[in-house]
N, C-alpha and C positions, 0 to 999 in steps of 0.2 A: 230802515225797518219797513217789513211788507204791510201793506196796509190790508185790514179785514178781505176786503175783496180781492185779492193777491191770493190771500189764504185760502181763501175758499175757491178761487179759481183752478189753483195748484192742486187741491184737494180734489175737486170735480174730474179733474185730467185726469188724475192718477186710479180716479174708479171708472171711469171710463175704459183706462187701461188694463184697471181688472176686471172688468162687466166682461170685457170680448174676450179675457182670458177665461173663465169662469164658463163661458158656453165653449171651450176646447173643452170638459171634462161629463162624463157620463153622470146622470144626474143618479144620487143614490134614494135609496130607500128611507124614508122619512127624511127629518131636518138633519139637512148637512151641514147647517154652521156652528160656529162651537159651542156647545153646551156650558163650557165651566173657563171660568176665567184663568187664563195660561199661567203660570208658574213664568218668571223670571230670573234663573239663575245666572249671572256672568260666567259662569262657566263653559267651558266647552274644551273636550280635551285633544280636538283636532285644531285648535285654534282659529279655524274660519264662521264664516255667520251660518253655513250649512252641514248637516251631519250624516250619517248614511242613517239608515233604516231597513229593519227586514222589512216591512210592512207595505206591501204592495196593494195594487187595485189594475181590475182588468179595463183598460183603457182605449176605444178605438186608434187605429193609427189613423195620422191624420200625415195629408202628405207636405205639410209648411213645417213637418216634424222630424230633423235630422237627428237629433236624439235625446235620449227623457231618461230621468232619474228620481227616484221617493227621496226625501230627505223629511228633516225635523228640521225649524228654524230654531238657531238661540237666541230667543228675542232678548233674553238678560244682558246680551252685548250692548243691547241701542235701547234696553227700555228700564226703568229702576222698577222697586219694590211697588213703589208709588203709581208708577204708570207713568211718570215724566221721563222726557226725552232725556239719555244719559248723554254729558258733552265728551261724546267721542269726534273725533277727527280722521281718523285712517281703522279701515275695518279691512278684514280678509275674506274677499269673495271665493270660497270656491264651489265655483259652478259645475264644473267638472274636475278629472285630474289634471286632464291638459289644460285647462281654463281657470284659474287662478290668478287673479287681479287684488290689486289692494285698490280699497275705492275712498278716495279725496274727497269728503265729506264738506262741500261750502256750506249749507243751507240745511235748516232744520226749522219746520214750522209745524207746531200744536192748536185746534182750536179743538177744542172739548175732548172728544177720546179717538182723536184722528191726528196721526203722529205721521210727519213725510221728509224726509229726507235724503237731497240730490247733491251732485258733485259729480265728478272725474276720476276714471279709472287712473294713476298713477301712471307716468312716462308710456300714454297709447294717446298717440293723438288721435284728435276730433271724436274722443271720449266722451257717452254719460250714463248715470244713471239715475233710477226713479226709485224710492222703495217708500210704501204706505203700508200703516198701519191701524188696523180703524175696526171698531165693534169686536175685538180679538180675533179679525183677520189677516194677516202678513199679505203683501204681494208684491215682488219688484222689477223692474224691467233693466238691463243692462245692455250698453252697444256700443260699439265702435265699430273700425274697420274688417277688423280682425272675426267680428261673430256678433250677434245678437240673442240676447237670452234670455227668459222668463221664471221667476219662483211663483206656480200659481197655487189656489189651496185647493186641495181635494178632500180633506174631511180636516175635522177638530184631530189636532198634531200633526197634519199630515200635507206635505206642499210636495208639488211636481218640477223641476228645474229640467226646462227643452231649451233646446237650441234652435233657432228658427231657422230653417232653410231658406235665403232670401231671392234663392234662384226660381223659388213658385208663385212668385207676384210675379207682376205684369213690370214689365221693366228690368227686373232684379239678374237675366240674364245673364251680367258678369259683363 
């Protein structure tokens, strides 16, 4: 069992991971976080944790950005009525259409209204992922060999899923 400061560690990383995601998006007009506490339905009739949406926003290009999509998250998959963490084990990432993972959920840690859970994309090696959930914000990070990828929020209902181009870091050259 993780201890307090485990938890809060894991917690700190993970908004850190949203802090620098959070300055990728154009800041909006008044408060952009969420107003009203999200709905949790398990439902989802595409069956993955992401959904389309008409609902866009004009977004600068940025060039670490191979390419971006609006979704809605179903939080109802990983959160109850309650707001406790629901004990799932294998969820359906789809990131994109080509990029569809199912993610090996090991680890789920709650301390007040700050929900994180990590684990393995299923048969990809040197797999992982991060997804927090916190103040009814969603944000997750996903990577392997294969691609690296981000759900960040861009208003209340509304999250951005890019794919990171890793060839614009310093090093990432291939």
């Amino acid at each position: 069992m993780k201890t307090r400061m485990q938890v809060l560690w894991s917690a700190l990383t993970a908004l850190i991971l949203f802090g620098c995601a959070v300055l990728q998006t154009v800041p909006l007009e008044g408060n952009s976080l969420p107003l009203a506490t999200p709905t949790f339905s398990a439902s989802n009739e595409s069956g993955g944790l992401f959904a389309d949406t008409d609902h866009t926003r004009n977004l600068p290009s940025e060039p670490h950005i191979s390419r971006a999509r609006f979704v809605t998250v179903s939080l109802g998959q990983l959160i109850d009525e309650a707001g406790e963490a629901r004990e799932v084990r294998n969820i359906t990432f789809n990131l994109f259409p080509d990029a569809t993972y199912t993610g090996v959920i090991e680890q789920v840690e709650q301390a007040g209204d700050t929900i994180s859970w990590s684990g393995v994309l299923e048969e990809v090696d040197l797999s992982y992922f991060t997804m927090v959930y916190t103040s009814g914000v969603f944000m997750g990070h996903f990577a392997s060999p294969l691609g690296v990828y981000e759900v960040v929020f861009v208003e209340e209902g509304l999250y951005r899923v890019i794919e990171i181009d890793q060839t614009k870091f310093p090093g990432g050259e291939g």
